[in-house]
C-alpha positions in Angstrom: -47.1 21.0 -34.5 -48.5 19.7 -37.8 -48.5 21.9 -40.4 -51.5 23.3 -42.8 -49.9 21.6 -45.6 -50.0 18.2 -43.6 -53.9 19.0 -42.9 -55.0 20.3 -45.8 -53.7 17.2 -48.3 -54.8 14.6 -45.7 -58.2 12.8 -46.6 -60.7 10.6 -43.9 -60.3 8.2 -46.6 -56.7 7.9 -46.6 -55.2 4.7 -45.3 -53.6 5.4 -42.9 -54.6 6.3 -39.9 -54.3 10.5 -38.8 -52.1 11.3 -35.9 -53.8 12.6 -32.9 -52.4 16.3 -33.5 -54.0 16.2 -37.0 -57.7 14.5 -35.5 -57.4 17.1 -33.1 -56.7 20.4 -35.6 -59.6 18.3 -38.3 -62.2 18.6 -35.3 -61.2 21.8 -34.1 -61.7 23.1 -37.2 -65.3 21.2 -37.6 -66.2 23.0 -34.7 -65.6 26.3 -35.5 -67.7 25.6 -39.1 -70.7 24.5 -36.9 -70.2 27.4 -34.6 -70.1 30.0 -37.5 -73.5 28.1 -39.1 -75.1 27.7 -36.0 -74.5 31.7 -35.3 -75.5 32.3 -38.9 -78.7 30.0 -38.7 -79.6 31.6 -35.5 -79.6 35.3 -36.5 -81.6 34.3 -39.8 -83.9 33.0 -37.2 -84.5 36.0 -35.8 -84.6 38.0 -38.6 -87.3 36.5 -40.4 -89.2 36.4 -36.4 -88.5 40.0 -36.4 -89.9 40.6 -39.8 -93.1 38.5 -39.2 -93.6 40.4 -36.2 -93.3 43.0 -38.3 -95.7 42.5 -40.6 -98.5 41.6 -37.8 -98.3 44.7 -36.3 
């Protein structure tokens, strides 16, 4: 398993090429950061729906 310390000091930039265990951990945790802003996007969607409803009323 790699290690944090592995991921964390490796760059897209880097040279060399990243070994499928760390491309896989990288887009794991790329997913999770568009899940949590998609989640966050969503209920600030809402919120400002629900406030503009709100306000009609």
């Amino acid at each position: 398993m790699t290690t944090t310390k592995n991921i964390d000091s490796y760059r897209l930039t880097d040279m060399e090429e990243p070994t499928d265990e760390m491309l896989a951990q990288i887009m794991r945790e790329a997913a999770e950061d568009a899940r949590k802003a998609n989640e966050e996007a969503t209920k600030r969607f809402f919120d400002e729906l629900n406030k503009a409803a709100e306000a009609i009323r």
